[in-house]
BAFI-961679 format. One record per residue (C-alpha): x negated, y, z negated; residue number from 0. Coordinates in steps of 0.05 Angstrom, whole numbers. Each point is the difference from the previous one (the first is absolute). Layout:
N
   east  north     up num
      X      Y      Z NUM
...
END
This chain:
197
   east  north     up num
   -197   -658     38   0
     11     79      4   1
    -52     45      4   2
    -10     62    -41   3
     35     44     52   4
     58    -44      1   5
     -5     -4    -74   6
     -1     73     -8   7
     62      7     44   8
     48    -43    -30   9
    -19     24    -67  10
     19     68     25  11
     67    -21     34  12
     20    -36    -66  13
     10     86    -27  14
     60     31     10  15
    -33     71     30  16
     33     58     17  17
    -23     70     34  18
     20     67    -31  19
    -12     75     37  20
     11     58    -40  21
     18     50     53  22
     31     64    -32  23
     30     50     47  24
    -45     60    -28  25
    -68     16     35  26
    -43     67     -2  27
    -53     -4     54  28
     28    -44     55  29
     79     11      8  30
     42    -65    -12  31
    -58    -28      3  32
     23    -70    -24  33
     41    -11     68  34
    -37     54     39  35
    -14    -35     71  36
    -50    -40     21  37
     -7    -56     60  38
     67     29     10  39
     35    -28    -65  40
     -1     38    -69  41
    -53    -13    -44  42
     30    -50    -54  43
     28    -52     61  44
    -79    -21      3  45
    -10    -21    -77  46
     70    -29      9  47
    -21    -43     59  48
    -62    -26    -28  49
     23    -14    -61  50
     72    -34     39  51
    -64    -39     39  52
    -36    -30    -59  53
      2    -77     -1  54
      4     13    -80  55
     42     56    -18  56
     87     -8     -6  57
     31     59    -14  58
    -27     70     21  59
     24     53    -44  60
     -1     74     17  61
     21     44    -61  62
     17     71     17  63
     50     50    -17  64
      0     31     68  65
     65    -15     49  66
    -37     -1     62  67
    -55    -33    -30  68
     51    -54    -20  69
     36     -1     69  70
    -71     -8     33  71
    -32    -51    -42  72
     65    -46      7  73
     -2      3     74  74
    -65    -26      0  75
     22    -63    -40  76
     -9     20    -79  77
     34      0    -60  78
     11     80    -30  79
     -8     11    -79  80
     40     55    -19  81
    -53     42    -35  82
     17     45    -60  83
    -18     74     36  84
    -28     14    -72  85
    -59    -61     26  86
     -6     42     60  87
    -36     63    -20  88
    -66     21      8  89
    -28    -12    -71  90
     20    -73     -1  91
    -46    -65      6  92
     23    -50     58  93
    -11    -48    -50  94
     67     22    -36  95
     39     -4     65  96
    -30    -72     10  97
     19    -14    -76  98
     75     24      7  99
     10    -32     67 100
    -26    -70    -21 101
     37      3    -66 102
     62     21     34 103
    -13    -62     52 104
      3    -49    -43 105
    -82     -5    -21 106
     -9    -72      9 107
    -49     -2     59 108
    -71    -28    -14 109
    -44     49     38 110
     26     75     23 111
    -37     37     63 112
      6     68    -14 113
     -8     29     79 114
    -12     68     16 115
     53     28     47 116
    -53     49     38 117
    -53    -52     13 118
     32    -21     67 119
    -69    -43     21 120
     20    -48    -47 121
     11    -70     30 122
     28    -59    -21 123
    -64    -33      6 124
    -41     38    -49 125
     58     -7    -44 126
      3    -79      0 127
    -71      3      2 128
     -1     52    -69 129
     50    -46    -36 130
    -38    -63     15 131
    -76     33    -34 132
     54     25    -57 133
     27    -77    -20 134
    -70    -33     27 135
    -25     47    -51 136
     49      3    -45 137
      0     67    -18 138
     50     37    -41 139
     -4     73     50 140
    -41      3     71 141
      8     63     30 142
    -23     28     74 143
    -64     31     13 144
    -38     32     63 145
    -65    -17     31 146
    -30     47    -52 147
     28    -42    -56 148
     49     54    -20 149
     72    -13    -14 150
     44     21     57 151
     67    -10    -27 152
     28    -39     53 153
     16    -62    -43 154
      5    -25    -76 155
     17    -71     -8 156
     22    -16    -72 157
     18    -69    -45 158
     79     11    -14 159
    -20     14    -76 160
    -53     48     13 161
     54     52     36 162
     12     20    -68 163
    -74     11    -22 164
    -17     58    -26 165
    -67      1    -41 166
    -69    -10     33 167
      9    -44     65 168
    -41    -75    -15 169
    -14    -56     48 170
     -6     46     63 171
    -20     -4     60 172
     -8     39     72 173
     13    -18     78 174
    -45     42     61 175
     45     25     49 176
    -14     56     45 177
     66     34     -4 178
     29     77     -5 179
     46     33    -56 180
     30     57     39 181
     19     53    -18 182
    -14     60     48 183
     10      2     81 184
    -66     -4      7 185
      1    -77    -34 186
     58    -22     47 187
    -41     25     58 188
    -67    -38    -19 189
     36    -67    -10 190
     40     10     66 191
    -70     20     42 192
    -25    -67    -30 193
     56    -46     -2 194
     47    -12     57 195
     62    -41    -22 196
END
């Protein structure tokens, strides 16, 4: 007889789940700072690995209107979305770049990860871990949060259907992971001094 663990785990690898990272080519405060360098490989290859890593997740998805974004993000083994540049400016939600990349994808996975492209501590571990409490759970939305319980944008992991929501989020939920957004030099030099890769 299975236990709950196994349980949990075959429930989750009966989804079809796929990985999308917005990564836009424009950045104010930290130059290029989607594939700006770190552990000697640009900043998007480590969302791209983890999420390549996951025991749960099929396609990986990067949506970006950039070239060398493109270029980069296909070396390191994902699939490129072709963003409209018009989903690409400053004022506009990631949410509407997940939207028009799923859509244009063919929208029929069960559960979307929405990864941040600068939150290169992320692991494939604490993803498979994340999308396990979101079915064991079954929530409809469980975001990424810090030690201090706020969210850290690093992750968003999403029933299929609920990409599209757009009213009051219901049925939530929220993982602990101690993990940096950057977006300065000063972040990429704090998670190099602690993590060595």
């Amino acid at each position: 007889m299975m236990g709950l663990a196994d349980c949990i785990e075959a429930k989750v690898k009966s989804k079809k789940i796929i990985a999308i990272i917005p990564a836009r080519g424009g950045s104010k405060r930290l130059h290029k700072k989607n594939i700006y360098p770190i552990w000697g490989k640009p900043m998007v290859h480590w969302s791209i690995k983890a999420a390549k890593e996951s025991r749960y997740i099929s396609d990986v998805w990067v949506t970006t209107e950039n070239e060398e974004i493109s270029k980069i993000c296909i070396e390191s083994g994902a699939k490129v979305h072709k963003r409209n540049p018009e989903l690409s400016e400053d004022h506009v939600f990631k949410m509407e770049a997940i939207r028009s990349c799923f859509s244009d994808i063919g929208g029929d996975a069960d559960i979307v990860v929405s990864l941040q492209a600068n939150s290169p501590e992320i692991t494939c571990e604490i993803i498979d871990n994340a999308i396990e409490t979101f079915i064991e759970n079954d929530r409809n939305e469980l975001f990424s949060v810090g030690k201090n319980l706020m969210m850290n944008a690093a992750f968003r992991i999403m029933k299929g259907w609920y990409v599209f929501q757009k009213d009051l989020s219901t049925k939530t939920g929220s993982f602990v992971c101690d993990l940096i957004d950057v977006h300065t030099i000063e972040d990429v030099n704090m998670i190099e001094f602690r993590n060595k890769k």
